[in-house]
C-alpha positions as CSV (number, residue, x, y, z in Angstrom):
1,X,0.0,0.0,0.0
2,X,1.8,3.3,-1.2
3,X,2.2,5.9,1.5
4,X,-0.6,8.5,0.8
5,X,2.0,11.4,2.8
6,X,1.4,14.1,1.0
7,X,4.8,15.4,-0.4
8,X,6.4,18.2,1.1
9,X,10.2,20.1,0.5
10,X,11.3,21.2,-3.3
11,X,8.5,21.6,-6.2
12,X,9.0,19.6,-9.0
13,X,10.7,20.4,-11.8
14,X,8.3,19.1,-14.3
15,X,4.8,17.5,-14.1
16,X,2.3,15.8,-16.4
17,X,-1.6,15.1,-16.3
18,X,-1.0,12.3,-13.0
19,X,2.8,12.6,-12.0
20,X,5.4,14.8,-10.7
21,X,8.6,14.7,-11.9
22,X,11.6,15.9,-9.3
23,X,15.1,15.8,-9.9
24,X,16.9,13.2,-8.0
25,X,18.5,13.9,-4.8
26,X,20.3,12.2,-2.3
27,X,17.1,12.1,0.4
28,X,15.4,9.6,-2.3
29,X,18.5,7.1,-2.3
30,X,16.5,4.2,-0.3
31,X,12.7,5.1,-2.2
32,X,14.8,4.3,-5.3
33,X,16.9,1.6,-3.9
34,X,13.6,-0.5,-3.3
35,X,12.1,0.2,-6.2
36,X,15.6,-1.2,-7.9
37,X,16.3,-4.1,-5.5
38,X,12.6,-5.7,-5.7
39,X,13.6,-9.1,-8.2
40,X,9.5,-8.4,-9.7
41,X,10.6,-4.7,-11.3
42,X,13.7,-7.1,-13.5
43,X,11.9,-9.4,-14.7
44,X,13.1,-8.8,-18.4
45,X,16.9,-7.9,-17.6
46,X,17.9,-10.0,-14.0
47,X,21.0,-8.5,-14.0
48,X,20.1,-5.2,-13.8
49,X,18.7,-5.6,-10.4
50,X,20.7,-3.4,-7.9
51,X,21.8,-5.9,-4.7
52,X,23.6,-2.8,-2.8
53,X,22.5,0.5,-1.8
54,X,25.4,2.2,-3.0
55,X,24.6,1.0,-6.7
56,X,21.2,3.0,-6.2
57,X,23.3,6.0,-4.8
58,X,26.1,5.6,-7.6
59,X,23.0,5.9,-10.3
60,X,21.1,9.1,-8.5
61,X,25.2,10.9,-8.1
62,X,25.4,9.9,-12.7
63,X,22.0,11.2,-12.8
64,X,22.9,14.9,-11.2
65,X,25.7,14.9,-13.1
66,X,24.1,14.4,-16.3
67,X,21.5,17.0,-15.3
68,X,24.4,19.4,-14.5
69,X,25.7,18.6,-17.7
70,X,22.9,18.7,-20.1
71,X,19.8,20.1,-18.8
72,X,17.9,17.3,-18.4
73,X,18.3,13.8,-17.3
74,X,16.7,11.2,-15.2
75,X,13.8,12.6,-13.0
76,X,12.1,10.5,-9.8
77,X,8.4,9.9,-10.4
78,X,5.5,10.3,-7.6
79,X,2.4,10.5,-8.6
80,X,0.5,14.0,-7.8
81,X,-0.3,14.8,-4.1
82,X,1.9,11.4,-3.0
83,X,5.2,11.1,-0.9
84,X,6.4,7.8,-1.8
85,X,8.1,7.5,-5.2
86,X,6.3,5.1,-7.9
87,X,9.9,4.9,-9.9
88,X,12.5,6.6,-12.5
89,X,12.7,7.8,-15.8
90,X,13.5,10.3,-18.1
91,X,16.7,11.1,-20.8
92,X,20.0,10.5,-20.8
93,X,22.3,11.7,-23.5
94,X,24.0,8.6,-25.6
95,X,28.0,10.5,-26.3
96,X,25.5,13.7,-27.5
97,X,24.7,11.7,-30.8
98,X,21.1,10.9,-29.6
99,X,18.8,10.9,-26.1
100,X,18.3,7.8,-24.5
101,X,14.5,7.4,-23.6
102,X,14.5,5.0,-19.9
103,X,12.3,4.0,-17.1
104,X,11.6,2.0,-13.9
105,X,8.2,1.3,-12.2
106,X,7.3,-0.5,-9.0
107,X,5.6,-2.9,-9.5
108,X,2.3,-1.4,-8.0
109,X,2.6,1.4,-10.8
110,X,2.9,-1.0,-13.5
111,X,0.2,-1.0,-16.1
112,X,-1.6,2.3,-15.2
113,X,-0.3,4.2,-18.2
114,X,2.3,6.1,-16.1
115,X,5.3,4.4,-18.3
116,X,3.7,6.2,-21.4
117,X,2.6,9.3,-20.2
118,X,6.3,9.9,-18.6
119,X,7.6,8.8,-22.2
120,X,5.6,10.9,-23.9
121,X,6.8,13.9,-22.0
122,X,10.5,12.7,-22.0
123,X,10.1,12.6,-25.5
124,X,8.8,16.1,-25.7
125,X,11.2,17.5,-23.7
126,X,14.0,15.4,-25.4
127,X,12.9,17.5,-28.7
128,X,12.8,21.2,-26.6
129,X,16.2,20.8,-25.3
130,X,18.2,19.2,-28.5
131,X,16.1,19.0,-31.7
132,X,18.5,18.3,-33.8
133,X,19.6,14.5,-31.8
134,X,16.9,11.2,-32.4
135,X,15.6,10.0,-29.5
136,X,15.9,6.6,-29.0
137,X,14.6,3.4,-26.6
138,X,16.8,0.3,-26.4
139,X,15.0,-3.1,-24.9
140,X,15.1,-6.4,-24.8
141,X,12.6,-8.2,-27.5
142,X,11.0,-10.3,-25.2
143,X,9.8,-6.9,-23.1
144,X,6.3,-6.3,-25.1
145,X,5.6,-4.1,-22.6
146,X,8.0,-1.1,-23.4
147,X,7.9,-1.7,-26.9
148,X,4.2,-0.9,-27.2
149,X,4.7,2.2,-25.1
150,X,8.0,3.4,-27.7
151,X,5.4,2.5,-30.2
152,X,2.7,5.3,-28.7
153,X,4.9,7.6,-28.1
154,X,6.1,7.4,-31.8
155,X,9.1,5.7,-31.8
156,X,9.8,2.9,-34.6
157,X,12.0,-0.4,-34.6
158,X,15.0,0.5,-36.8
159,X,17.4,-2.0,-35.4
160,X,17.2,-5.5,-33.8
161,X,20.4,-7.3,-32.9
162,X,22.6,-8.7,-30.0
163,X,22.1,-7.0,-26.6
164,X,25.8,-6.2,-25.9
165,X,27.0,-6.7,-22.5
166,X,24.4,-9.1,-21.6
167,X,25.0,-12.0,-19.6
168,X,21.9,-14.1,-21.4
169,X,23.8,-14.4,-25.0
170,X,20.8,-15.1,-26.2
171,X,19.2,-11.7,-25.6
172,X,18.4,-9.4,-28.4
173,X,18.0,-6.4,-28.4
174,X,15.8,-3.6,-30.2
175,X,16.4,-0.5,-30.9
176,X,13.2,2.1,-31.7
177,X,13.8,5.8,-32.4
178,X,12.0,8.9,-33.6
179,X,13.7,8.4,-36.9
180,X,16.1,6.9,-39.4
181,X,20.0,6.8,-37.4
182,X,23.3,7.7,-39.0
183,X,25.6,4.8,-38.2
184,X,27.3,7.3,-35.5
185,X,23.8,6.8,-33.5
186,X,23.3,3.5,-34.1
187,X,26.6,3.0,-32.6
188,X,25.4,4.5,-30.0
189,X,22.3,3.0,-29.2
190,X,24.1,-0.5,-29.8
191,X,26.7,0.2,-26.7
């Protein structure tokens, strides 16, 4: 059962219809760190699940620095009038060749539209703040899921392949953008 707290301290940075959308601080380390340690959120990428607290930490202090660096980054999601984070997600810039559309939900905020309507918005902003770079989603095929929501947000498939750095060698991985890629960004979005 979330905590219904209303939240209190620093306004959000950015907003949409349902959610809030605050930068990441320091103070939202352990919110995050469950969200990122529950096995149910990894489902599609095991490996990914963070075991220690300080990898949670480590990601929030690469997320500041990317927002010091560029403008925009990864932003903590709440949803309106609620203390208790619901997950993660925003842009991150891919070597300044393209933005990197990415998310994390709890499990509770899973398939209530929250993973679109945060995309959608990323995607806007990702066009506000560097027109001229593609955004782009990379995922694992077998997550139908966050293909269909790169799909409403208008993204296409323009590349499916091997998902480097894997530990499944098996995985593939596909890559959807907001149109065609140079071989720079598909580069890129193949790292």
């Amino acid at each position: 059962m979330p905590d219904m707290e209303p939240l209190s301290g620093a306004e959000p940075e950015d907003s949409t219809s349902r959610l809030t959308l605050h930068r990441p601080r320091r103070e939202d380390v352990p919110e995050l760190f469950a969200i990122l340690s529950d096995p149910l959120v990894w489902t599609h990428l095991p490996s990914g699940r963070h075991r220690e607290i300080e990898r949670t930490a480590q990601a929030v202090e690469r997320w500041d620095a990317e927002w010091e660096r560029d403008g925009i980054s990864t932003w903590v999601v709440r949803e309106r009038g609620v203390a208790q984070a619901i997950g993660y997600g925003g842009l991150s810039s891919l070597d300044g060749v393209a933005w990197n559309l990415g998310y994390r939900f709890a499990v509770r905020a899973q398939g209530r539209g929250f993973a679109t309507e945060l995309a959608r918005h990323a995607v806007a902003r990702a066009h506000a703040e560097g027109p001229a770079l593609p955004v782009i989603a990379y995922l694992l095929e077998h997550n139908v899921a966050s293909a269909a929501v790169a799909r409403r947000v208008g993204l296409e498939l323009v590349d499916r392949g091997p998902d480097a750095g894997n530990p499944d060698p098996e995985a593939v991985r596909l890559v959807f953008a907001s149109r065609a890629l140079s071989p720079e960004e598909l580069t890129a979005a193949r790292r």
